[in-house]
C-alpha positions as a Markdown table, in Angstrom:
| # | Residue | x | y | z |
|---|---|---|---|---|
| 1 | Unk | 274.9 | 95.7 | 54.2 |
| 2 | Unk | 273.0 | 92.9 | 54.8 |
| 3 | Unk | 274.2 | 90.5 | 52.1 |
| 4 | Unk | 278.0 | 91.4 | 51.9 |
| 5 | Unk | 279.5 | 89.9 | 49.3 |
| 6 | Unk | 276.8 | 87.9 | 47.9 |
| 7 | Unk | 275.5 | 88.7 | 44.1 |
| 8 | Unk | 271.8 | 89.9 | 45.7 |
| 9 | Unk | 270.3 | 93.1 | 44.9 |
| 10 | Unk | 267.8 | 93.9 | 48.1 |
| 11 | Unk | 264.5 | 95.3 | 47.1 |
| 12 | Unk | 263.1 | 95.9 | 49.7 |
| 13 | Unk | 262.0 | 95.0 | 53.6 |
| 14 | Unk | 258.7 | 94.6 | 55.1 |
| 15 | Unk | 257.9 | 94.2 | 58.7 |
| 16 | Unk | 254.5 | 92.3 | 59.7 |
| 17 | Unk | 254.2 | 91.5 | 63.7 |
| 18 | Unk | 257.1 | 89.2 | 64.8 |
| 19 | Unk | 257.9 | 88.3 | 61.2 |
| 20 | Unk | 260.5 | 90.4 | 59.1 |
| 21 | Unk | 260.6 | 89.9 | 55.0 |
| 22 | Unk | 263.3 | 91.2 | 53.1 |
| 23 | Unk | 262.4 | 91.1 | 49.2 |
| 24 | Unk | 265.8 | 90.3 | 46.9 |
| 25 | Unk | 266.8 | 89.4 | 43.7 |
| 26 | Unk | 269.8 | 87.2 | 42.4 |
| 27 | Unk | 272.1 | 89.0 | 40.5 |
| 28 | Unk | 275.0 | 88.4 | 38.6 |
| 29 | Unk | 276.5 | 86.6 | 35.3 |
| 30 | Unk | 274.5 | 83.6 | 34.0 |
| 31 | Unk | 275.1 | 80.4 | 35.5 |
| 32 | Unk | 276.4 | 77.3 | 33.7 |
| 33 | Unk | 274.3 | 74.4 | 33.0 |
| 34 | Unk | 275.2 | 71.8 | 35.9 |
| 35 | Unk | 274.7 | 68.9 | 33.2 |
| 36 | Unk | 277.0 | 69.6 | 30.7 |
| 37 | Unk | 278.7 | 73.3 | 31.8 |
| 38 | Unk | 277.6 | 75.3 | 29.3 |
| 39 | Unk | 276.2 | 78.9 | 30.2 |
| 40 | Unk | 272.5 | 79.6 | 30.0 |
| 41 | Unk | 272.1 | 82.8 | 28.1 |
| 42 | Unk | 268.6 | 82.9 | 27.6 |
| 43 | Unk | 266.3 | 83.4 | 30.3 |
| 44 | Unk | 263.1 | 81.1 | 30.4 |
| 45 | Unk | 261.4 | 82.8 | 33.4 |
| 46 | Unk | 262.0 | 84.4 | 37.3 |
| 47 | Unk | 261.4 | 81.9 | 40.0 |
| 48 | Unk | 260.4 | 82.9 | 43.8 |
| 49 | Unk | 262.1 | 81.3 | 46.7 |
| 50 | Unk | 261.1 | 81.5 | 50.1 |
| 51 | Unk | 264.2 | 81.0 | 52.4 |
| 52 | Unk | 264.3 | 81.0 | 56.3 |
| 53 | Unk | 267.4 | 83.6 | 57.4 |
| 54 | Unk | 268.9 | 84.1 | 60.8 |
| 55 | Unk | 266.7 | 86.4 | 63.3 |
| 56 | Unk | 267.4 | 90.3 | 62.7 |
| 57 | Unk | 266.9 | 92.4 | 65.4 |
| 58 | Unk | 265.4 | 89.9 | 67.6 |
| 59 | Unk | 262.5 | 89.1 | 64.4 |
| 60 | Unk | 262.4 | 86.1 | 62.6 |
| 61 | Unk | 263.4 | 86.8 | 58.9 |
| 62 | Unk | 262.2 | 85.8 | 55.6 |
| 63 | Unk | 264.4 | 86.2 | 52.2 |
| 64 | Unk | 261.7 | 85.9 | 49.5 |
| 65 | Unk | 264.6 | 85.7 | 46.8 |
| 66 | Unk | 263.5 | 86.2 | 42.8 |
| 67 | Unk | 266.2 | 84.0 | 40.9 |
| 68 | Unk | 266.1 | 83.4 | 36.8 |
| 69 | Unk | 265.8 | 80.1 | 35.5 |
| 70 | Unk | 267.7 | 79.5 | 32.3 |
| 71 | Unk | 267.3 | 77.9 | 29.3 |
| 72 | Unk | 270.4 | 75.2 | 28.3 |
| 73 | Unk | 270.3 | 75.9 | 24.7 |
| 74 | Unk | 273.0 | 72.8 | 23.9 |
| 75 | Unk | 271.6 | 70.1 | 22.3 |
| 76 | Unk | 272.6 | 67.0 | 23.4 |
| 77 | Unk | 271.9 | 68.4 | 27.4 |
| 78 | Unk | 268.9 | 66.4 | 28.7 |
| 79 | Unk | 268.1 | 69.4 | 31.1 |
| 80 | Unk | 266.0 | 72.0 | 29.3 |
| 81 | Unk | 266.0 | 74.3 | 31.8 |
| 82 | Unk | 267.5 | 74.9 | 35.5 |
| 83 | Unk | 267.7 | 77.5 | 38.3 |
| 84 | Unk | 270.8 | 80.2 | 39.1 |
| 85 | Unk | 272.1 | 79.0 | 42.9 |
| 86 | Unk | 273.5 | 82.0 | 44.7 |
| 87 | Unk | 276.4 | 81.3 | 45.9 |
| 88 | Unk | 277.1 | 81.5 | 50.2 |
| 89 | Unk | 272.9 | 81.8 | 50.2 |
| 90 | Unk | 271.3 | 78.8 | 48.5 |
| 91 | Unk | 271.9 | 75.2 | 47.7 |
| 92 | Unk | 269.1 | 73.0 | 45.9 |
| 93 | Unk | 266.3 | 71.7 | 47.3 |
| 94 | Unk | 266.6 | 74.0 | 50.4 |
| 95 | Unk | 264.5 | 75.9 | 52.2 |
| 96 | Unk | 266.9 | 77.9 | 54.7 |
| 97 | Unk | 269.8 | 80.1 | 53.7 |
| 98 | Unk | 273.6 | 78.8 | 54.3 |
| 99 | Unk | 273.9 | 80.9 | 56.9 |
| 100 | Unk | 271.3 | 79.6 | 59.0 |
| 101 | Unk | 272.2 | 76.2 | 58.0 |
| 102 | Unk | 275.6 | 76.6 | 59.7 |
| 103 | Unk | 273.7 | 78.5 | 63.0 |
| 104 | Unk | 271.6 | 75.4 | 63.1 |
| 105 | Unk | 274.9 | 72.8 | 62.6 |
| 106 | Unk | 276.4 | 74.6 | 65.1 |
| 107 | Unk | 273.6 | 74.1 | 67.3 |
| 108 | Unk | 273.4 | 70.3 | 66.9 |
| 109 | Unk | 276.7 | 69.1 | 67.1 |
| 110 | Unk | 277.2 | 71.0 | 70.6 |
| 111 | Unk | 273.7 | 70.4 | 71.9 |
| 112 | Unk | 272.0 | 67.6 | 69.9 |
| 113 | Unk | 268.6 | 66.8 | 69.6 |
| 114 | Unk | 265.6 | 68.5 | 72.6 |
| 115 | Unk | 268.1 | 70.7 | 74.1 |
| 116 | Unk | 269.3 | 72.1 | 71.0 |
| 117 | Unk | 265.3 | 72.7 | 69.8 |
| 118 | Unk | 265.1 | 74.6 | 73.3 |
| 119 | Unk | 267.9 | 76.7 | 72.1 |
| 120 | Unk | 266.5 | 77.6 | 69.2 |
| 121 | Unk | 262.9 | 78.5 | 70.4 |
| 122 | Unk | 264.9 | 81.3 | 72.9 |
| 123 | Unk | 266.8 | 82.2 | 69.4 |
| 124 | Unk | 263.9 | 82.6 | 67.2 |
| 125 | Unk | 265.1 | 80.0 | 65.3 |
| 126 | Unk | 262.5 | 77.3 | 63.8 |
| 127 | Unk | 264.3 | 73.5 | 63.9 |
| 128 | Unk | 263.0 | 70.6 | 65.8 |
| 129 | Unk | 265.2 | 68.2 | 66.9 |
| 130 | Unk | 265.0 | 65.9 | 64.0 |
| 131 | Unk | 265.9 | 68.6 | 61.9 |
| 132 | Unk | 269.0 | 68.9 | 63.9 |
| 133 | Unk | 270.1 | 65.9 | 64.3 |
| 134 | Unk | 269.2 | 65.3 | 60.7 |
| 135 | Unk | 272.0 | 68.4 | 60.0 |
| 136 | Unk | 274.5 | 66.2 | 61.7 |
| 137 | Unk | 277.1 | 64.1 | 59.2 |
| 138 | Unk | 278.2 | 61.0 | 60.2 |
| 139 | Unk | 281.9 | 60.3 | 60.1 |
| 140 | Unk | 283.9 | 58.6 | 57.1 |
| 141 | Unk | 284.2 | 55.2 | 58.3 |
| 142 | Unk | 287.7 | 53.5 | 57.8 |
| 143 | Unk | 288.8 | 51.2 | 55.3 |
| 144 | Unk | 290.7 | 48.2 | 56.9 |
| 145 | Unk | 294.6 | 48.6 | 57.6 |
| 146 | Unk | 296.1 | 45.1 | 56.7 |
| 147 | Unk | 294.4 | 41.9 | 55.8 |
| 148 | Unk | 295.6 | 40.0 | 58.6 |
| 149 | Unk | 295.3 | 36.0 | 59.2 |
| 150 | Unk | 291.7 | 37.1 | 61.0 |
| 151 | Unk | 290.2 | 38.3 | 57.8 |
| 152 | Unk | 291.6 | 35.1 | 55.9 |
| 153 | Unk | 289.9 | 31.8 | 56.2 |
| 154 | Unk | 291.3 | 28.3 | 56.4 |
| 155 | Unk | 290.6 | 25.6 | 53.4 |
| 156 | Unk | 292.3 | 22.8 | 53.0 |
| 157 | Unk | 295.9 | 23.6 | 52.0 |
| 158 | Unk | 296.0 | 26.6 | 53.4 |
| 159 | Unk | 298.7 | 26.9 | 56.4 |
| 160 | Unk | 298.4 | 29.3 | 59.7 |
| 161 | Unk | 301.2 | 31.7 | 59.9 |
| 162 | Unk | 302.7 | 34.8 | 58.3 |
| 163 | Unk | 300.6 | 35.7 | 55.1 |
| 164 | Unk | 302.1 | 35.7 | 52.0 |
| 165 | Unk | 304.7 | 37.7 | 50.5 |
| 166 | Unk | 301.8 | 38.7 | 48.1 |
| 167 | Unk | 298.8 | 40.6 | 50.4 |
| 168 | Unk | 295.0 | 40.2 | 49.0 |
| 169 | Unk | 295.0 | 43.8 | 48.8 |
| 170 | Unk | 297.7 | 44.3 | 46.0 |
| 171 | Unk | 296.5 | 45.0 | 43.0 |
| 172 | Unk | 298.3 | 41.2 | 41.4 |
| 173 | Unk | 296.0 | 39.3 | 44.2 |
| 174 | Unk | 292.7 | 41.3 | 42.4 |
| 175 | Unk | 292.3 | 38.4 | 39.9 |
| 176 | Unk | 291.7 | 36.2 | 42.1 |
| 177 | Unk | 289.0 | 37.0 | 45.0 |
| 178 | Unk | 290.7 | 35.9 | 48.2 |
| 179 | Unk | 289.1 | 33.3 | 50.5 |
| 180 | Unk | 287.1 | 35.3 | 52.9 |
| 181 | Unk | 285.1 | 36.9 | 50.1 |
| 182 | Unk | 284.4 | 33.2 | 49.1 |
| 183 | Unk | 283.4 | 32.0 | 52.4 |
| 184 | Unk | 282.4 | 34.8 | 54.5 |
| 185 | Unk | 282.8 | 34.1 | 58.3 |
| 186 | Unk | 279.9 | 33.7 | 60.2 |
């Protein structure tokens, strides 16, 4: 099988030189409307994708996917119409299939940017290296732990020390924007 699991009907699979193209259709129940959730039961019209797969038998492969696009019959929606996703094959707005998305992270995060395109070339796999490093996610960056006496200024009044039984970063201090977001520290 060549899409296990995956609601795709295979049509058929042509072979032309180096390149290999395996025709498919989405199938499946309709899909919901991803504005409001409510399930398209009308079809407006089939719509051709093009999506780069991982090489099969040493050929570089080509899913040209038929979807449907569905009407949202509701009302009050503002989207009039919108596309099935398969699910573990497309996302929106992309070109490559999941798979080869996660060949290609894979890739990048061990290799990086030129080495990781030279990879790829000996793969049959077509990234450059600002695709890749594009595919890489940049980690969650961390909130601050306490608001110490560095993150608090000094005004007149105010006294050096311990802070306050009451932290700026309860929810009682909120009313009252504490002094560093006043007068930032240059």
């Amino acid at each position: 099988m060549l899409f296990p699991g995956i609601d795709v009907r295979l049509e058929g699979v042509v072979v032309t030189g180096t390149l290999l193209f395996v025709d498919a259709a989405a199938c499946g129940r309709p899909p919901y409307c991803p504005n409001c959730r409510w399930r398209g039961r009308r079809i407006h019209s089939p719509y051709h994708r093009s999506l780069s797969e991982r090489p099969l038998a040493g050929q570089k492969s080509v899913v040209r996917l038929r979807v449907r696009r569905f009407f949202c019959d509701r009302k009050s929606c503002a989207r009039r119409t919108f596309v099935k996703q398969v699910d573990r094959l497309t996302e929106r707005h992309r070109r490559s299939s999941l798979g080869l998305k996660e060949w290609l992270t894979t890739v990048a995060v061990e290799l990086g940017g030129r080495p990781g395109e030279r990879v790829c070339r000996k793969l049959n796999l077509a990234a450059g290296r600002t695709h890749l490093v594009g595919l890489l996610e940049e980690p969650p960056v961390p909130g601050p732990r306490s608001a110490g006496r560095a993150h608090r200024c000094a005004r007149p009044g105010d006294r050096l020390g311990p802070a306050p039984p009451h932290s700026v970063l309860t929810p009682s201090a909120s009313r009252v924007p504490p002094c560093w977001y006043l007068f930032p520290i240059l």
